[in-house]
N, C-alpha and C positions, 0 to 999 in steps of 0.2 A: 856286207851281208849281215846284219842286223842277229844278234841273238836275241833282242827283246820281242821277238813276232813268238805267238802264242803256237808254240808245237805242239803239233797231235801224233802219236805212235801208230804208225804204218805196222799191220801185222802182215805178215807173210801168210800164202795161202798153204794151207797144208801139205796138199800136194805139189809143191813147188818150194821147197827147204832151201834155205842159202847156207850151209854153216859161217861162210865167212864174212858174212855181214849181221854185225854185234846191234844193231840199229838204223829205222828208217824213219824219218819226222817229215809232217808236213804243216804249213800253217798258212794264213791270209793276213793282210794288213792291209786296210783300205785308207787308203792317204787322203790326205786337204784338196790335192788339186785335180781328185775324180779321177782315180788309178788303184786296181787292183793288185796286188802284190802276191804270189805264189812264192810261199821257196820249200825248201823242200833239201833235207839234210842225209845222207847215206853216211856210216860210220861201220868199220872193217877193214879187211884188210882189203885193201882197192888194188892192189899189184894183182889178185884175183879176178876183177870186174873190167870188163870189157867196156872202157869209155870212148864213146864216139871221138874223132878228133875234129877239132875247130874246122868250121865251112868258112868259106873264104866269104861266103855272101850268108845273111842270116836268112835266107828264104822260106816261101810256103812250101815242104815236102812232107808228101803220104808216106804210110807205113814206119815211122821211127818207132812205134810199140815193136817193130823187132830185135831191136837193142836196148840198150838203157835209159827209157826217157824216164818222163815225170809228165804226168796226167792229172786234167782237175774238168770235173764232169759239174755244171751246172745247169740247173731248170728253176722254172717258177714254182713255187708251192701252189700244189693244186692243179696243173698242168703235166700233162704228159709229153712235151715237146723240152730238149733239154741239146745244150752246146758243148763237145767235147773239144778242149783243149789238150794237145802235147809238145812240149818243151824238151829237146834233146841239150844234152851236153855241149853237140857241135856249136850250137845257135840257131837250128832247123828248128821252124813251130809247124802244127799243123792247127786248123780249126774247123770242125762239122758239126753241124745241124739235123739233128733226129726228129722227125714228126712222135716218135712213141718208141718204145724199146726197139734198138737198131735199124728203125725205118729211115735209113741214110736219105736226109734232101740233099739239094745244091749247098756245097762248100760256102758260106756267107762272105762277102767281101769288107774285110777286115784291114785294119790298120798292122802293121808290124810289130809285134812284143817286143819289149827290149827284156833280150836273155842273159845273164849275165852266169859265166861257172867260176867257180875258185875249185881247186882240187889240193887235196895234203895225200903226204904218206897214209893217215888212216881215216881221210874225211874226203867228202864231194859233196857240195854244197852248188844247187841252181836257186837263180831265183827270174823269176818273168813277170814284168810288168807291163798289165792289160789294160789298154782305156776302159774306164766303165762304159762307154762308148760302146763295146765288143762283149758286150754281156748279154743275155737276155734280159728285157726291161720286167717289170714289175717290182712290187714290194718287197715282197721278199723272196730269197733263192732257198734250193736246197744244192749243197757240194759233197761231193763226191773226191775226196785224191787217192791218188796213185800213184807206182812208181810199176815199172818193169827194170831188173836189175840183169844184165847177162853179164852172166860168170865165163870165165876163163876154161874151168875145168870139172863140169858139170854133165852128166850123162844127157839122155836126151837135147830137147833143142838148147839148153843153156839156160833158160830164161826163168825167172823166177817171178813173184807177181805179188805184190804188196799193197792196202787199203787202207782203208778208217775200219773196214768190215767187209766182209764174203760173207756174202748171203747167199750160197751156190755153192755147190759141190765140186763145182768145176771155176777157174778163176773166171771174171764178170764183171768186168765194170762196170757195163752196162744197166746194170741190175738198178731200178730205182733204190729198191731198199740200202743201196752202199751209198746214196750219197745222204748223209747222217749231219751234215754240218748244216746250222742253220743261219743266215744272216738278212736282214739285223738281228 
């Protein structure tokens, strides 16, 4: 897993504090042979953080924003239709299709990401690699990453909620205004 992909600092949303995670990065790398690259770096103390354990099949399952995944929200510039991707830990993806903010369509039939996690004493590192194939077409994109981090020992539901930007008072990925990355 590459340290030369261009990191971006995931902020944590206010209302949702981790003390024990010192850092969250995410970044894209778009390869030669037509593959998107997500990775996406957590730095803390992990004996804290609630990480999924390896699925024995890397399958399509709903709901992993209830634990620790990693999230990357793309649309067309200029359009209101946008593809959320999430990436767990275990090797679980999920992939949906919005006509306009959370107007959930049909699930799109997609290829398989390949997931791959490494985890240290004070690091966890995924990365997911998308056929450009499994993207929205046009020229240019705007992205959106995320992470959700569940903690060990956190009041409420655990879960803490990290971006490029919150633009809401309440966490939102949803929110056009958070996906802030522009490519090309």
């Amino acid at each position: 897993m590459p340290d030369s992909a261009d990191f971006h600092i995931l902020l944590p949303h206010p209302l949702t504090p981790a003390p024990m995670i010192r850092a969250v990065e995410a970044g894209i790398t778009v390869l030669a042979e037509g593959s998107l690259v997500f990775h996406y770096r957590v730095r803390g103390d992990m004996a804290r953080v609630r990480v999924p354990e390896p699925a024995f099949v890397a399958e399509r399952h709903d709901a992993l924003w209830e634990h620790t995944c990693f999230e990357a929200f793309i649309g067309r510039e200029g359009d209101a239709a946008y593809r959320e991707f999430n990436f767990s830990p275990s090797g679980r993806w999920a992939a949906h299709d919005f006509g306009g903010y959370r107007q959930r369509l049909d699930d799109p039939p997609l290829a398989t990401p390949c997931v791959r996690t490494r985890s240290t004493e004070g690091r966890l590192e995924l990365e997911a690699v998308v056929p450009l194939s499994s993207l929205p077409g046009g020229a240019a994109w705007e992205i959106g990453l995320s992470a959700v981090v569940e903690a060990l020992d956190l009041v409420d539901d655990g879960l803490s909620y990290w971006a490029l930007r919150h633009p809401s008072r309440r966490p939102d990925f949803h929110l056009r205004e958070g996906f802030v990355l522009r490519h090309p």
